[in-house]
PDB file of N, CA, C and O in Angstrom, chain B, residues numbered from 101:
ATOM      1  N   UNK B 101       0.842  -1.168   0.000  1.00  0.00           N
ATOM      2  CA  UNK B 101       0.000   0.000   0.000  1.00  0.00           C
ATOM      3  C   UNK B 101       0.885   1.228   0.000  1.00  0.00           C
ATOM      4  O   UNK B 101       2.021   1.177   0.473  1.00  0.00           O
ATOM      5  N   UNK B 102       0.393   2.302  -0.510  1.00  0.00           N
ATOM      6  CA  UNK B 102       0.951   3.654  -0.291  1.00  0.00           C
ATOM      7  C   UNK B 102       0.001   4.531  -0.336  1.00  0.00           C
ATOM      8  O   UNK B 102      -1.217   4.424  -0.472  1.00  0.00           O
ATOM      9  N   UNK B 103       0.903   5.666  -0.169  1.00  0.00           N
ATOM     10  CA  UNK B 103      -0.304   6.765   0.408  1.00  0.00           C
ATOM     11  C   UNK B 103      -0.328   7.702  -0.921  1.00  0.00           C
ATOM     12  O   UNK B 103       0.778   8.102  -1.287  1.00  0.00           O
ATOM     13  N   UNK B 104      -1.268   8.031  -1.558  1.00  0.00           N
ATOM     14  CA  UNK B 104      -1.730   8.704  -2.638  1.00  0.00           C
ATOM     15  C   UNK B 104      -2.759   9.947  -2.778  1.00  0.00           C
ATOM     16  O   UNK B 104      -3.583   9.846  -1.868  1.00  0.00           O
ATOM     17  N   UNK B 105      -2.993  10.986  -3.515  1.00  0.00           N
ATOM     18  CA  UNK B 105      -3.854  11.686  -3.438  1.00  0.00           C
ATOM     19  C   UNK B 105      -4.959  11.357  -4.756  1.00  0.00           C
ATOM     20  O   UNK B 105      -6.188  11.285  -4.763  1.00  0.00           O
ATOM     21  N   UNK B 106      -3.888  11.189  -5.901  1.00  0.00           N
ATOM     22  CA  UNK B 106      -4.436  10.793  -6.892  1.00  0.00           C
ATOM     23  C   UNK B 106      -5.100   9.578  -7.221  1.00  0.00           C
ATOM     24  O   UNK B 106      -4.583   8.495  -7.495  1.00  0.00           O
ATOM     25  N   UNK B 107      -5.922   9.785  -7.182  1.00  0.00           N
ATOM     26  CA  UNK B 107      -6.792   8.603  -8.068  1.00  0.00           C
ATOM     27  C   UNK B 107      -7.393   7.411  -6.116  1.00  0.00           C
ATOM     28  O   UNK B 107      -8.622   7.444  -6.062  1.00  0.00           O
ATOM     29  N   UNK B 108      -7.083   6.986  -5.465  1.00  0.00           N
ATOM     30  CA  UNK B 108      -7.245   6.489  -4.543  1.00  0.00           C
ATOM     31  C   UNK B 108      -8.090   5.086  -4.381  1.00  0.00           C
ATOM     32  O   UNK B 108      -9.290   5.100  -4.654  1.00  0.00           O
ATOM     33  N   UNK B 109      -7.346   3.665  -3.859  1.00  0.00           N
ATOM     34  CA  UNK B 109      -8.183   3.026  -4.229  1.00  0.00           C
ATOM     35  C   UNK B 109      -9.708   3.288  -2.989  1.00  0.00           C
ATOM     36  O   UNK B 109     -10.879   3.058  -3.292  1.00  0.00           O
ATOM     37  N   UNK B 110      -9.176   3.854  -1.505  1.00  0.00           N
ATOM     38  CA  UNK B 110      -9.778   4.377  -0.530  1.00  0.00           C
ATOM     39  C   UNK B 110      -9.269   5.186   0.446  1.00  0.00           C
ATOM     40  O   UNK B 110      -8.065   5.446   0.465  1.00  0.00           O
ATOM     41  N   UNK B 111     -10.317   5.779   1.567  1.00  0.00           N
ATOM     42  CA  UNK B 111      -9.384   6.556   2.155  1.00  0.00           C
ATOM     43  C   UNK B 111      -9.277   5.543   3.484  1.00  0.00           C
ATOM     44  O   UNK B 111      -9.614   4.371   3.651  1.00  0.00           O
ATOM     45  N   UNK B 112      -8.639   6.560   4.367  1.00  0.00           N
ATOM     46  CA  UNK B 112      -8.346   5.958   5.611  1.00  0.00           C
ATOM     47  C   UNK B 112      -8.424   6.784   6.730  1.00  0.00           C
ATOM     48  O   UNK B 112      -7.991   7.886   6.391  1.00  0.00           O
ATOM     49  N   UNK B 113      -8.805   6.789   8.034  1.00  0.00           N
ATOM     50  CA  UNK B 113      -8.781   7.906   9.091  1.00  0.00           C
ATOM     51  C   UNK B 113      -7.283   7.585   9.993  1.00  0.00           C
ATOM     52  O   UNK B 113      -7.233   6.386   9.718  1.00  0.00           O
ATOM     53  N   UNK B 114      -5.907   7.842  10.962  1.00  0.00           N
ATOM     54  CA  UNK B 114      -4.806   7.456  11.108  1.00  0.00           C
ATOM     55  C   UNK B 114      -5.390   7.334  12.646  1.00  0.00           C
ATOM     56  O   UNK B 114      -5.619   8.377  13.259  1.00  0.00           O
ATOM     57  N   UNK B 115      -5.651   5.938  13.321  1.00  0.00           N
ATOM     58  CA  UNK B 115      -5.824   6.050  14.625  1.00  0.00           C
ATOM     59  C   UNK B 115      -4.343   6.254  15.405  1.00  0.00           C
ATOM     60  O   UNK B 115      -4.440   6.740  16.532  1.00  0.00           O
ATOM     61  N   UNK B 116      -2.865   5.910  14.895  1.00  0.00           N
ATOM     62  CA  UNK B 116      -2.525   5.418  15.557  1.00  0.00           C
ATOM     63  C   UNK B 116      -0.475   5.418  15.028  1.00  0.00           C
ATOM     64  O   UNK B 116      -0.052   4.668  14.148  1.00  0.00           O
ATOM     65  N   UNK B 117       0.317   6.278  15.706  1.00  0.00           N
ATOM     66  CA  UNK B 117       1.587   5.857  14.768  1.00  0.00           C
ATOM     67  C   UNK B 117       2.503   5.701  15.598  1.00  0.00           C
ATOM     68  O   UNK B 117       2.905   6.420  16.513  1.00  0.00           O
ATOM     69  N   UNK B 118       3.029   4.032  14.974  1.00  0.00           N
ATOM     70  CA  UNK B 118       4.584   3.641  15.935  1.00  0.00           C
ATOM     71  C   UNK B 118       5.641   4.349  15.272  1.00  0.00           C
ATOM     72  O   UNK B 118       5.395   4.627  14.098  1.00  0.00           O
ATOM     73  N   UNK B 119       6.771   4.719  15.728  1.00  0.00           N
ATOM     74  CA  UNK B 119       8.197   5.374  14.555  1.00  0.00           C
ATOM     75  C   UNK B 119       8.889   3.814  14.854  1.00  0.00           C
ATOM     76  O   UNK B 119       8.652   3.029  15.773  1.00  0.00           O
ATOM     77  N   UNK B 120       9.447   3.746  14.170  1.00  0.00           N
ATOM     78  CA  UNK B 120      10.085   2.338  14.316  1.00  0.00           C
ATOM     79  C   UNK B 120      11.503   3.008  13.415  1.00  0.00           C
ATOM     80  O   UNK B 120      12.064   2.544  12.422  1.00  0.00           O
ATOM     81  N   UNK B 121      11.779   4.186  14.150  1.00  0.00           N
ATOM     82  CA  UNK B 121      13.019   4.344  12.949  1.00  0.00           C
ATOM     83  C   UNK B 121      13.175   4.437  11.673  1.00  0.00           C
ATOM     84  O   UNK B 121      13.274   5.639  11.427  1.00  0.00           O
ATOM     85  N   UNK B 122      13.265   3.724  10.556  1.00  0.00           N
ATOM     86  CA  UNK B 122      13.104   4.508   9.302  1.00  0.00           C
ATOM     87  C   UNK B 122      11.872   4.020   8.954  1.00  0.00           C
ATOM     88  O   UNK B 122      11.904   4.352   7.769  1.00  0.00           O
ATOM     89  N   UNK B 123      11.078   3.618   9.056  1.00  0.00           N
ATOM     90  CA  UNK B 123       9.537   3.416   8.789  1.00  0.00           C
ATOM     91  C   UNK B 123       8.809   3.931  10.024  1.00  0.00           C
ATOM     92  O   UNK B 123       9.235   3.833  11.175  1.00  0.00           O
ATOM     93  N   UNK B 124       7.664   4.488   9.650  1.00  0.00           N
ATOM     94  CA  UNK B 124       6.283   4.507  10.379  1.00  0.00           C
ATOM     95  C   UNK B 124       5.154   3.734  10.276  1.00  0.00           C
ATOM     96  O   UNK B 124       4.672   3.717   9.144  1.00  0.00           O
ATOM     97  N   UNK B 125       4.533   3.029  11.188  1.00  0.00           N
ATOM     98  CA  UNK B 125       3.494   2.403  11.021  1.00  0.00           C
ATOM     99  C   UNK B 125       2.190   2.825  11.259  1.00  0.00           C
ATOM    100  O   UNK B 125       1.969   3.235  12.398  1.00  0.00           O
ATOM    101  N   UNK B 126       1.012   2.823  10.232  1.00  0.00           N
ATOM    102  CA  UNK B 126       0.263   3.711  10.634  1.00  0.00           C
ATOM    103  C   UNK B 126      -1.077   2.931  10.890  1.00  0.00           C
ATOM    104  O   UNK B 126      -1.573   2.556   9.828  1.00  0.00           O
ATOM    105  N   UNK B 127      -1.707   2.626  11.861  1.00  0.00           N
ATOM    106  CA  UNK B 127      -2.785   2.069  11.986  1.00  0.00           C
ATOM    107  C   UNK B 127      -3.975   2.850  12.200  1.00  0.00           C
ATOM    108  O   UNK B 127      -4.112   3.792  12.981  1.00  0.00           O
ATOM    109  N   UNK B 128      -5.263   2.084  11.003  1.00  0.00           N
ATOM    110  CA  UNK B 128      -6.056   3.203  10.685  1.00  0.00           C
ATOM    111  C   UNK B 128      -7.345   2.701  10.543  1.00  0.00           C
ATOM    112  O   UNK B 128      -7.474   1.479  10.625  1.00  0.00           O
ATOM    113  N   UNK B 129      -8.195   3.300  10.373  1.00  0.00           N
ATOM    114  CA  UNK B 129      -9.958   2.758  10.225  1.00  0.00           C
ATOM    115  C   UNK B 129     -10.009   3.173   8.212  1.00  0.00           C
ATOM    116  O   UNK B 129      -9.473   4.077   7.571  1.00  0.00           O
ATOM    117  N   UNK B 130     -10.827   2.122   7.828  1.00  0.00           N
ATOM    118  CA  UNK B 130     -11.310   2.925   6.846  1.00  0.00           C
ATOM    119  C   UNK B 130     -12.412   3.631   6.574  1.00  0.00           C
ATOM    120  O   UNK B 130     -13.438   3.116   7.019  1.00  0.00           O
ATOM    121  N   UNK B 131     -12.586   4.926   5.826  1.00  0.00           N
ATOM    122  CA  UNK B 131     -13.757   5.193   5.957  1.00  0.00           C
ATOM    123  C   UNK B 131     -14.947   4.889   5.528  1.00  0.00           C
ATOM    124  O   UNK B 131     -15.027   4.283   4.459  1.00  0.00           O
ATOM    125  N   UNK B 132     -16.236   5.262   6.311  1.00  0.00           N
ATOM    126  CA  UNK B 132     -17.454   4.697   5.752  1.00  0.00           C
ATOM    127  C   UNK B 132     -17.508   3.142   6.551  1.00  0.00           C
ATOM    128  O   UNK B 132     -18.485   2.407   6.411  1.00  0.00           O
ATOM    129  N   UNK B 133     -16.460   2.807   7.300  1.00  0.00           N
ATOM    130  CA  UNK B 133     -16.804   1.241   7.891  1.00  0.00           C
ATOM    131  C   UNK B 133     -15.855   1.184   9.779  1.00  0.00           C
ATOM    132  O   UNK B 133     -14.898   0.409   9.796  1.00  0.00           O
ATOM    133  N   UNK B 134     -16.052   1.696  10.702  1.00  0.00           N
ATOM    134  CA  UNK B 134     -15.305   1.724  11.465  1.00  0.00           C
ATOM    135  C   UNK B 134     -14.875  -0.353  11.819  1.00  0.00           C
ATOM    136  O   UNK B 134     -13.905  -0.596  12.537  1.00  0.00           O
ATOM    137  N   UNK B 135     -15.280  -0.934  11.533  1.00  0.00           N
ATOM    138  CA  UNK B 135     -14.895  -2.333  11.361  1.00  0.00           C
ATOM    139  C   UNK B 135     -13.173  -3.041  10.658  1.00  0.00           C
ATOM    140  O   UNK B 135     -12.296  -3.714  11.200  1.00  0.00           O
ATOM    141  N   UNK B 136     -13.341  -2.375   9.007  1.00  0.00           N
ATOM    142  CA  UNK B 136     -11.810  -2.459   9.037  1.00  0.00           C
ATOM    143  C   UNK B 136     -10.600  -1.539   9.033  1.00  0.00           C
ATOM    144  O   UNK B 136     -10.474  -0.563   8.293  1.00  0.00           O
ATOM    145  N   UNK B 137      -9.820  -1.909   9.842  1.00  0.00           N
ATOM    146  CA  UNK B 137      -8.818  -1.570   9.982  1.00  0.00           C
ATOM    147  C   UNK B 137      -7.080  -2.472   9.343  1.00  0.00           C
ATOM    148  O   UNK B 137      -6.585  -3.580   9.138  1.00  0.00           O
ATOM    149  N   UNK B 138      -6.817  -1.142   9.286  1.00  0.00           N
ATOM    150  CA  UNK B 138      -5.204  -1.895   8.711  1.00  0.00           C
ATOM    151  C   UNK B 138      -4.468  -1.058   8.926  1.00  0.00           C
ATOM    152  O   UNK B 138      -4.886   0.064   9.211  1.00  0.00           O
ATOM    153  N   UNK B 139      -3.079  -1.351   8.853  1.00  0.00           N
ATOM    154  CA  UNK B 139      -1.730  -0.988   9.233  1.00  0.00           C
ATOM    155  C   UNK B 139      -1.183  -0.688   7.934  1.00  0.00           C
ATOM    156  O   UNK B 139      -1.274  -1.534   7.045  1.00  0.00           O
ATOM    157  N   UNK B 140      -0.625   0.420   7.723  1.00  0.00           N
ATOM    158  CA  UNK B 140       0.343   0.717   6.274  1.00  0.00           C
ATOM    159  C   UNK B 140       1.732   1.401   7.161  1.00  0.00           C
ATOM    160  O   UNK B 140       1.823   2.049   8.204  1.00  0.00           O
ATOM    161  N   UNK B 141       2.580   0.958   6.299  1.00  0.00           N
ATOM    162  CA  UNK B 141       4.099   1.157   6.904  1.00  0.00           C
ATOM    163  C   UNK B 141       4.775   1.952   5.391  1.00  0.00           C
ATOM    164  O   UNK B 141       4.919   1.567   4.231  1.00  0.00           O
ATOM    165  N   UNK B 142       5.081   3.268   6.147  1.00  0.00           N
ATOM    166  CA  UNK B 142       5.408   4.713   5.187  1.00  0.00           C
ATOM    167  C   UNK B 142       6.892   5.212   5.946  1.00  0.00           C
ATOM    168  O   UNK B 142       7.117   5.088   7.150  1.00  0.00           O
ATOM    169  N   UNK B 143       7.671   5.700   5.110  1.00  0.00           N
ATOM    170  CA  UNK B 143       8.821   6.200   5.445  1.00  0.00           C
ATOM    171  C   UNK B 143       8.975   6.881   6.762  1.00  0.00           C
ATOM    172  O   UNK B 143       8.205   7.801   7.038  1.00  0.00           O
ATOM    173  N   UNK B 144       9.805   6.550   7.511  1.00  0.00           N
ATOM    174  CA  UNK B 144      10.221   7.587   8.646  1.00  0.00           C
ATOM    175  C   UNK B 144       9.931   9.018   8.822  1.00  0.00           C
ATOM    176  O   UNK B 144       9.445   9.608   9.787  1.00  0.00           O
ATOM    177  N   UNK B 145      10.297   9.408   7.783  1.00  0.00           N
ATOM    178  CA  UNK B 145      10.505  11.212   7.753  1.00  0.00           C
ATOM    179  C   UNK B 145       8.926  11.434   7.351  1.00  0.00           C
ATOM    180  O   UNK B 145       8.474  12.552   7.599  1.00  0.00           O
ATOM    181  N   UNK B 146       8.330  10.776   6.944  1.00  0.00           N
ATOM    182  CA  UNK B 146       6.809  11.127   6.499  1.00  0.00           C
ATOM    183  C   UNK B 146       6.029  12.664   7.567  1.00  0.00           C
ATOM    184  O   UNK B 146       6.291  12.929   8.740  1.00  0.00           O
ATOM    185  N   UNK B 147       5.550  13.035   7.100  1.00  0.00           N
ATOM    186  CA  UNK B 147       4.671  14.368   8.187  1.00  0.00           C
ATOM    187  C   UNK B 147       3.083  13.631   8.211  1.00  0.00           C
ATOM    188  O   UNK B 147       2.379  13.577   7.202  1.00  0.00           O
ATOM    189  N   UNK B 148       2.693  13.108   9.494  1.00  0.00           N
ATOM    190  CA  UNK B 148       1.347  12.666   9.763  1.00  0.00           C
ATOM    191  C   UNK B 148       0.360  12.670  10.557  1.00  0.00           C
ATOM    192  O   UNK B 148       0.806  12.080  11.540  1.00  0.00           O
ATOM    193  N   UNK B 149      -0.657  12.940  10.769  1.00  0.00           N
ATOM    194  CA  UNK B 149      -0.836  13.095  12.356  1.00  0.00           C
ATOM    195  C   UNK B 149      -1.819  12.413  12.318  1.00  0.00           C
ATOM    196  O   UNK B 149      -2.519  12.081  11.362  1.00  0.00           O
ATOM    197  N   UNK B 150      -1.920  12.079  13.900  1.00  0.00           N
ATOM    198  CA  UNK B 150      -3.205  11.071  14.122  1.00  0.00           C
ATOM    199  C   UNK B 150      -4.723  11.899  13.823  1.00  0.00           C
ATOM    200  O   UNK B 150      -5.038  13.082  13.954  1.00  0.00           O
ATOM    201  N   UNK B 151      -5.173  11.181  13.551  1.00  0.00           N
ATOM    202  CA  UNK B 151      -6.926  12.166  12.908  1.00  0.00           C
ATOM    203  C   UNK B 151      -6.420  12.278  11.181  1.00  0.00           C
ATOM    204  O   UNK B 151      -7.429  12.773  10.679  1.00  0.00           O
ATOM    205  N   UNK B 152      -5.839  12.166  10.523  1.00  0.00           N
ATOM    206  CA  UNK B 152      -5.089  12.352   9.337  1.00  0.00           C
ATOM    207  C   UNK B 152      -5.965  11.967   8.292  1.00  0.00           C
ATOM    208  O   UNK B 152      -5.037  11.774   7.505  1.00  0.00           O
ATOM    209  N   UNK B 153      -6.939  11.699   7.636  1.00  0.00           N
ATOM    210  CA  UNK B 153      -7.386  11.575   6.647  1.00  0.00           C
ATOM    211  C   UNK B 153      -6.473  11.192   5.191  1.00  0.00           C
ATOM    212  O   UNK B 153      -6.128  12.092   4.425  1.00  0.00           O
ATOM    213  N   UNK B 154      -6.235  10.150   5.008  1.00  0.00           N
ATOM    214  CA  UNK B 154      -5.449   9.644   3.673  1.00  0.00           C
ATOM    215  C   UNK B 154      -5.818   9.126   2.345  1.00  0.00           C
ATOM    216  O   UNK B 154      -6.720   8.328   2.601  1.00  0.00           O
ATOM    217  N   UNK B 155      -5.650   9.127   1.188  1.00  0.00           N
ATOM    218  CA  UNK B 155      -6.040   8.364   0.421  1.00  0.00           C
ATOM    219  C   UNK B 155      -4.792   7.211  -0.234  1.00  0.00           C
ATOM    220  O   UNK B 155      -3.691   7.491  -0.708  1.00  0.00           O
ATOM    221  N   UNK B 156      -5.420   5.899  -0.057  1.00  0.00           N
ATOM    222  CA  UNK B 156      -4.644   4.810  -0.307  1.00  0.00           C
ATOM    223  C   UNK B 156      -4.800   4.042  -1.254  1.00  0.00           C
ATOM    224  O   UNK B 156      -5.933   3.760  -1.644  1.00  0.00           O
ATOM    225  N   UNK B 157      -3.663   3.529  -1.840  1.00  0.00           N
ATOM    226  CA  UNK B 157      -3.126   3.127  -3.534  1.00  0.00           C
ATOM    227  C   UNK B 157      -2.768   1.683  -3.175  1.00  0.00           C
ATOM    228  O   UNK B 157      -1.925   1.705  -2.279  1.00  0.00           O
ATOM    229  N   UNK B 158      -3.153   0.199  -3.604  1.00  0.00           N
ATOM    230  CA  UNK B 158      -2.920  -1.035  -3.440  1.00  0.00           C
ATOM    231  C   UNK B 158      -1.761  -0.965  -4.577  1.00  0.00           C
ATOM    232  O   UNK B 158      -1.950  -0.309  -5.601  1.00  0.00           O
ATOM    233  N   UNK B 159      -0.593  -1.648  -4.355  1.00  0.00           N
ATOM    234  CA  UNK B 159       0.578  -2.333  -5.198  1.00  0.00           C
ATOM    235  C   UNK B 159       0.449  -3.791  -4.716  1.00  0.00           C
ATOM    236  O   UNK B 159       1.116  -4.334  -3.835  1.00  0.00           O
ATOM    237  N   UNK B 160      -0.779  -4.446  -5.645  1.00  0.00           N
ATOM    238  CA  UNK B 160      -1.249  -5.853  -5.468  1.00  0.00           C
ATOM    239  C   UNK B 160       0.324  -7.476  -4.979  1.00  0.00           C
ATOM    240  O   UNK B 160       0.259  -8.485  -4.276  1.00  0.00           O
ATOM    241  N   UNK B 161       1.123  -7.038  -5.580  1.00  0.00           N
ATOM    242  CA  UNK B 161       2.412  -7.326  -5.762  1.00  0.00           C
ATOM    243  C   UNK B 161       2.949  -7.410  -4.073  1.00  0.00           C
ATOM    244  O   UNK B 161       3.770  -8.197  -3.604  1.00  0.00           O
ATOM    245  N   UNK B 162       2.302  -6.486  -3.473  1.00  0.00           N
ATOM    246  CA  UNK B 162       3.032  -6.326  -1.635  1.00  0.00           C
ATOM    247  C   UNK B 162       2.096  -6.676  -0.817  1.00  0.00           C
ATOM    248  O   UNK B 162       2.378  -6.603   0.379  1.00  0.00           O
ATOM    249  N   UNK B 163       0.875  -7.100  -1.161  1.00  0.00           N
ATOM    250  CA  UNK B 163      -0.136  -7.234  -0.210  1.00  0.00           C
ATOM    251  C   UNK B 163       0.255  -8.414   0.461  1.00  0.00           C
ATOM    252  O   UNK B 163       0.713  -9.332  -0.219  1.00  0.00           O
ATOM    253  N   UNK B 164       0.152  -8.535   1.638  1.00  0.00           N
ATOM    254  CA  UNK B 164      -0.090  -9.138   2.845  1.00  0.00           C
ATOM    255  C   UNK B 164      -1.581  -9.399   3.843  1.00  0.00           C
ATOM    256  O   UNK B 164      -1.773  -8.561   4.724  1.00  0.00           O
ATOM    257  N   UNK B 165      -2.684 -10.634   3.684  1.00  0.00           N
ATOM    258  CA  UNK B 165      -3.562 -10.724   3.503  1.00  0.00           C
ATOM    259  C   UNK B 165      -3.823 -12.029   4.926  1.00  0.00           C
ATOM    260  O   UNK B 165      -3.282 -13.135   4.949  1.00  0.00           O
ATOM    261  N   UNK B 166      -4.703 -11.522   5.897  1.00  0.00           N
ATOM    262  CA  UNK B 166      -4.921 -12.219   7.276  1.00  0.00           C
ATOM    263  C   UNK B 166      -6.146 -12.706   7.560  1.00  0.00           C
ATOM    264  O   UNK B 166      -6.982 -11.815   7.711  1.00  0.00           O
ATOM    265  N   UNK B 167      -6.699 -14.234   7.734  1.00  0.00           N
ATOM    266  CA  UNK B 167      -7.605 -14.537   7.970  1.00  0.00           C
ATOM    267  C   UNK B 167      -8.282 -14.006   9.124  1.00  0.00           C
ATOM    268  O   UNK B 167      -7.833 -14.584  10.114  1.00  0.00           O
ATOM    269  N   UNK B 168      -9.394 -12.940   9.523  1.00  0.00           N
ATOM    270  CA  UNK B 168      -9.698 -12.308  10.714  1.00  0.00           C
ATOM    271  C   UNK B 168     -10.144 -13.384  12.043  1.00  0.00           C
ATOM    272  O   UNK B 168     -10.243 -12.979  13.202  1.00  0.00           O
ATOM    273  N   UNK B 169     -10.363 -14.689  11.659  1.00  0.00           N
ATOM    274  CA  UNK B 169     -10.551 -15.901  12.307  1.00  0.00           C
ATOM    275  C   UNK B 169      -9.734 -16.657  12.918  1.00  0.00           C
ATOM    276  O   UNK B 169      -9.707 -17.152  14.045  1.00  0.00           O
ATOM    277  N   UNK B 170      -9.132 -16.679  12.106  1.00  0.00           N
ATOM    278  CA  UNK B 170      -8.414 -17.869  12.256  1.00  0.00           C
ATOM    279  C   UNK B 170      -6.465 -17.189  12.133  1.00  0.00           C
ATOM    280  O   UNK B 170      -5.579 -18.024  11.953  1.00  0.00           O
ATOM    281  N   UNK B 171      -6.178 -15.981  12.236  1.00  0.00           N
ATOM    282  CA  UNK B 171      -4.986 -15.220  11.674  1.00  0.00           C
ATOM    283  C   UNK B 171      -4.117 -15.607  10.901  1.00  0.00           C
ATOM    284  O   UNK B 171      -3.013 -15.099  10.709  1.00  0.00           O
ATOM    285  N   UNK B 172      -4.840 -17.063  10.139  1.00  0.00           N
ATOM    286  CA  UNK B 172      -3.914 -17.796   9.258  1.00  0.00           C
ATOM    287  C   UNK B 172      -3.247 -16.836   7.872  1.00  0.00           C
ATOM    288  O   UNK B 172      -4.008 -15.877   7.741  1.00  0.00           O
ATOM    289  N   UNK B 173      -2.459 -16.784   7.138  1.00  0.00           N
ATOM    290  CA  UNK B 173      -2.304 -16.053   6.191  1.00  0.00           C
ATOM    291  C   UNK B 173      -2.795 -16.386   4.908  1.00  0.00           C
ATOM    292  O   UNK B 173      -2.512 -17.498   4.465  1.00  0.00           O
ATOM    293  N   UNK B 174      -3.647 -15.425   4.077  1.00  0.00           N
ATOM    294  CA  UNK B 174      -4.612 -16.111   3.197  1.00  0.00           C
ATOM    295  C   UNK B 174      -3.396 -15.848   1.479  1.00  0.00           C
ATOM    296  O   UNK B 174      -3.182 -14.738   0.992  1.00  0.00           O
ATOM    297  N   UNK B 175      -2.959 -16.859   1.053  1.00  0.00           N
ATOM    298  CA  UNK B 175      -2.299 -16.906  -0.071  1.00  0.00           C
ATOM    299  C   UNK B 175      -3.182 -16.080  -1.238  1.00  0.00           C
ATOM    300  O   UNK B 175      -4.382 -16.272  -1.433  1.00  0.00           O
ATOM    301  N   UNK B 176      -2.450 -15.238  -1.884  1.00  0.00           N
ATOM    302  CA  UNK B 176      -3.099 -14.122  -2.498  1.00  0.00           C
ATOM    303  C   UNK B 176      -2.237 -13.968  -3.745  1.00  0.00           C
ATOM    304  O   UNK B 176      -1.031 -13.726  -3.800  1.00  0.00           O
ATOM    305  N   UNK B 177      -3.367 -14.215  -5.027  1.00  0.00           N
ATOM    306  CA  UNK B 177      -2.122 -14.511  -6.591  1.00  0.00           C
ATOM    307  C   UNK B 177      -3.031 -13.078  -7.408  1.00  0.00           C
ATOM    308  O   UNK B 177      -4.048 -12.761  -6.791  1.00  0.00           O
ATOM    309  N   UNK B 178      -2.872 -12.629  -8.097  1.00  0.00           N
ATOM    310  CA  UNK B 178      -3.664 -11.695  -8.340  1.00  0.00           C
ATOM    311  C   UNK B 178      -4.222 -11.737  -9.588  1.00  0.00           C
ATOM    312  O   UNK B 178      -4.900 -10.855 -10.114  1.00  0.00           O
ATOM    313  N   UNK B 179      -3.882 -12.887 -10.076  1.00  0.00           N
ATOM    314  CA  UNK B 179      -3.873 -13.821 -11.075  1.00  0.00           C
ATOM    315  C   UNK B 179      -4.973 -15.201 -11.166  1.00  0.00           C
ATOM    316  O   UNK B 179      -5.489 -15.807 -12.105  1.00  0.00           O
ATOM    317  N   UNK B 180      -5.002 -15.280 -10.239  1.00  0.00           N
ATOM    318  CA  UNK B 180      -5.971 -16.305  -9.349  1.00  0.00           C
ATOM    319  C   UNK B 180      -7.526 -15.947  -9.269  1.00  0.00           C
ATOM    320  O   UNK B 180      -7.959 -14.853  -8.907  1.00  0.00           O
ATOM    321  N   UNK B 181      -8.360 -17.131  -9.695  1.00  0.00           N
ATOM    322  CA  UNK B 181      -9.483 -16.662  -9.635  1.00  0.00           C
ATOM    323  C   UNK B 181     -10.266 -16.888  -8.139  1.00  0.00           C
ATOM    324  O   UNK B 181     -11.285 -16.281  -7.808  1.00  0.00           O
ATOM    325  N   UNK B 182      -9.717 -17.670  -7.502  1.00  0.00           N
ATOM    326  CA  UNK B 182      -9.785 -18.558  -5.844  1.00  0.00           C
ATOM    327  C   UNK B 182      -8.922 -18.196  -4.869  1.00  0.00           C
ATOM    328  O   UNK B 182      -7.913 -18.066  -5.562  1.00  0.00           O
ATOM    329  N   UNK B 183      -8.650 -17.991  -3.997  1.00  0.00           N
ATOM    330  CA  UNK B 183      -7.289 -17.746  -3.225  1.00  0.00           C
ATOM    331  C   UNK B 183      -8.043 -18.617  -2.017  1.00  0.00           C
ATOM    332  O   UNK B 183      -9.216 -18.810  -1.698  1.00  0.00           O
ATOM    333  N   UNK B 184      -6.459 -19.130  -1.411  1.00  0.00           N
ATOM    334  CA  UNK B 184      -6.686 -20.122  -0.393  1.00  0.00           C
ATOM    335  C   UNK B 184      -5.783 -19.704   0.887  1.00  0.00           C
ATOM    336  O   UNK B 184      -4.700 -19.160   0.672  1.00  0.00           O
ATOM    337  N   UNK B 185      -6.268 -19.983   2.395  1.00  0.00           N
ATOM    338  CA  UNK B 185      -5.855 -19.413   3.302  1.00  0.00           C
ATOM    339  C   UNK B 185      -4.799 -21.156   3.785  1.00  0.00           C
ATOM    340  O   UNK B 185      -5.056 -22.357   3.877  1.00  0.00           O
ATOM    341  N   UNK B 186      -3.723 -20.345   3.944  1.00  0.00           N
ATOM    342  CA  UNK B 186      -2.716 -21.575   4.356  1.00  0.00           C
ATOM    343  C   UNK B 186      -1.713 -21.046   5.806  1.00  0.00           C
ATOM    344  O   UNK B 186      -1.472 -19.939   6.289  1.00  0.00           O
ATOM    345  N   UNK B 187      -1.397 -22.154   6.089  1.00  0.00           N
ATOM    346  CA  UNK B 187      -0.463 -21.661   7.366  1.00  0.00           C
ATOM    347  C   UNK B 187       0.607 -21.107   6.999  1.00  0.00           C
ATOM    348  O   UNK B 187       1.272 -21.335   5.989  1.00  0.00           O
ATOM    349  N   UNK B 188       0.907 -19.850   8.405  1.00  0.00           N
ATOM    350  CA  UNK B 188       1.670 -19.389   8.151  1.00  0.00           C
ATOM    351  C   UNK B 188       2.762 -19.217   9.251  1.00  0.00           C
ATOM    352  O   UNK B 188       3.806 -18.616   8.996  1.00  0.00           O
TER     353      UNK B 188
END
């Protein structure tokens, strides 16, 4: 994921940011659903603040994808018409 203005696949509200040194992690609600939430990890030096309103860009290629059940990791081809959740 990255953070975009243009074009957006959605936005995001920023509940939440660790510095972890040269990355930031930003944990966030999306909008229109306070249910999901996700974590996007953006450069260190980034300027962000919590309450932050973002719009976010999928690079299908980096996704990282979690069974909410079961936290198994769900194998993700983008290519694939099925995807299957396998251990991880």
């Amino acid at each position: 994921m990255k953070l975009t203005e243009d074009n957006p696949w959605f936005h995001v509200e920023v509940e939440l940011i660790e510095a972890l040194g040269a990355d930031l992690l930003l944990y966030c609600k999306t909008l229109g659903s306070e249910d999901q939430k996700l974590v996007v990890r953006v450069e260190g030096h980034s300027k962000i603040a919590i309450g932050e309103q973002l719009g976010i860009d999928i690079d299908l290629e980096h996704v990282h994808l979690f069974d909410s059940k079961t936290s198994k990791r769900i194998h993700f081809d983008a290519n694939a018409e099925q995807q299957e959740v396998i251990n991880a």
